[in-house]
C-alpha positions as YAML, in Angstrom:
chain: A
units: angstrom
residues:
- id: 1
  name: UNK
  ca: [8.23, -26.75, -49.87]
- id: 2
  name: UNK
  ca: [6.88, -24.13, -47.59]
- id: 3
  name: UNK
  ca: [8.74, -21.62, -45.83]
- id: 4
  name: UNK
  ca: [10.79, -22.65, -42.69]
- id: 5
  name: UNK
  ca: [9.08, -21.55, -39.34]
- id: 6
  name: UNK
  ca: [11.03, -20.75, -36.49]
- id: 7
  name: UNK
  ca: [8.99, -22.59, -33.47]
- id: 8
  name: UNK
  ca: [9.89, -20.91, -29.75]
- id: 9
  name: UNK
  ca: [9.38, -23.49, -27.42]
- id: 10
  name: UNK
  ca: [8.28, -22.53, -24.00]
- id: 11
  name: UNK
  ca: [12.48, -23.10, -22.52]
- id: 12
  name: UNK
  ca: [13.02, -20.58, -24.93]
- id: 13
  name: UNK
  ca: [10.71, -17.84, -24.00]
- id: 14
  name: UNK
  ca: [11.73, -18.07, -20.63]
- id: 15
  name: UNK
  ca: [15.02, -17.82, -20.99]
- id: 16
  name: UNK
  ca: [14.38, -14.69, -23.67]
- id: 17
  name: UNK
  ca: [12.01, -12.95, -20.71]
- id: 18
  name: UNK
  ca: [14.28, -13.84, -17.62]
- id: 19
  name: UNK
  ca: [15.72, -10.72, -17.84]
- id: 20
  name: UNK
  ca: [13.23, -8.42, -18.42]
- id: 21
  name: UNK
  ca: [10.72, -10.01, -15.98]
- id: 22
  name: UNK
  ca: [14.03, -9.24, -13.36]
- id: 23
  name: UNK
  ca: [14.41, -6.03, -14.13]
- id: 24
  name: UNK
  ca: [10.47, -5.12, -13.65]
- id: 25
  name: UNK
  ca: [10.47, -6.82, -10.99]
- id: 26
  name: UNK
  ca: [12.85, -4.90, -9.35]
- id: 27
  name: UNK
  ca: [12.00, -1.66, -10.85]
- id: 28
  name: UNK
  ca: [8.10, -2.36, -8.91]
- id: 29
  name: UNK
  ca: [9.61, -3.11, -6.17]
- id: 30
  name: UNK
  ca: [11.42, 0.14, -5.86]
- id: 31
  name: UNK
  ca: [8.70, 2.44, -6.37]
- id: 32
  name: UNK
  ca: [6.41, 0.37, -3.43]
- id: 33
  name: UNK
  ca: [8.96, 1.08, -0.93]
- id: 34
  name: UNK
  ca: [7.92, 5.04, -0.45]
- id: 35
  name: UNK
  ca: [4.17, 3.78, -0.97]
- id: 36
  name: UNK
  ca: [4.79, 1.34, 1.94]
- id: 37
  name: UNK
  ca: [6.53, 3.50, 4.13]
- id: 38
  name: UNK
  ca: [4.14, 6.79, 3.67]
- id: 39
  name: UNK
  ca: [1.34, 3.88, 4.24]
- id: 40
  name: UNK
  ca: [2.69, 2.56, 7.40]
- id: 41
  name: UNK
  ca: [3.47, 5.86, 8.76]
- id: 42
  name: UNK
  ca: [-0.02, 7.35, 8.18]
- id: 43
  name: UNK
  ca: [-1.17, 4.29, 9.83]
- id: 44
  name: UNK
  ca: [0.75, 4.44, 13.20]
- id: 45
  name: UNK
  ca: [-0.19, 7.74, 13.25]
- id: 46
  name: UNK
  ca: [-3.74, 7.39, 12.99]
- id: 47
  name: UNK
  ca: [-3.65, 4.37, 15.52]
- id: 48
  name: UNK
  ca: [-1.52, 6.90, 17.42]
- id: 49
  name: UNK
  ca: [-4.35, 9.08, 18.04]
- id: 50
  name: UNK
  ca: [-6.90, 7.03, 17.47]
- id: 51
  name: UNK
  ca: [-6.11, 5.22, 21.03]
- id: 52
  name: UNK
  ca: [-4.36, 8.04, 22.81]
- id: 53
  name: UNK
  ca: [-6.16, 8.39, 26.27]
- id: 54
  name: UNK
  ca: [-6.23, 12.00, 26.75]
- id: 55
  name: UNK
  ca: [-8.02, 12.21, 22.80]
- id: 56
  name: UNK
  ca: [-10.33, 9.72, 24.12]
- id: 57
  name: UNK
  ca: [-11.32, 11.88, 27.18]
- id: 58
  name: UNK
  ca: [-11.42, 15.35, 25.45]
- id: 59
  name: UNK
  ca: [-14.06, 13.66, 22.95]
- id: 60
  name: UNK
  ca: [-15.91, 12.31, 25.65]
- id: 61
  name: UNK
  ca: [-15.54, 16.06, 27.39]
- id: 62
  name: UNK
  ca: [-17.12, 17.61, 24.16]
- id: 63
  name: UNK
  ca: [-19.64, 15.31, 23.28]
- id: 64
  name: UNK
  ca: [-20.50, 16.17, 27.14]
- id: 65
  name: UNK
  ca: [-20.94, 19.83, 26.50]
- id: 66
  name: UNK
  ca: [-22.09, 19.81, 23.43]
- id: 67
  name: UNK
  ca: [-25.35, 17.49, 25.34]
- id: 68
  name: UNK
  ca: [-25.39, 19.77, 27.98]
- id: 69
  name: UNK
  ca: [-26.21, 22.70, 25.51]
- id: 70
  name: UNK
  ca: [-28.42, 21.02, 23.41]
- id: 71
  name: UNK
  ca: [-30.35, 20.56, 26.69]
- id: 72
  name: UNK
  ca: [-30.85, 23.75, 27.33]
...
């Protein structure tokens, strides 16, 4: 006779990886949270100024004067 092979059936390996998968899991969700935050933060600030009405009016005031002296 042969020599005996352990066979891992597919309960098995789950229950070996729980664990680990839990602890990556959590571990990536830890380091997103400053990505998320910086993220969301550069984005209210760029929507921020992006719609502000006096920003809107001093570009249209510049691209105004810069026309006027290309004019000339």
């Amino acid at each position: 006779t042969g020599p005996a092979v352990n066979v891992m059936y597919p309960k098995d390996m789950e229950e070996a990886c729980q664990q680990p998968v839990i602890i990556m899991n959590t571990v990536s969700m830890l380091a997103m949270v400053p990505v998320q935050a910086i993220g969301m933060f550069v984005c209210f600030s760029k929507f921020a100024t992006m719609f502000d009405p006096s920003k809107i009016q001093a570009k249209k005031r510049y691209a105004q004067r810069l026309k006027k002296l290309n004019q000339r």
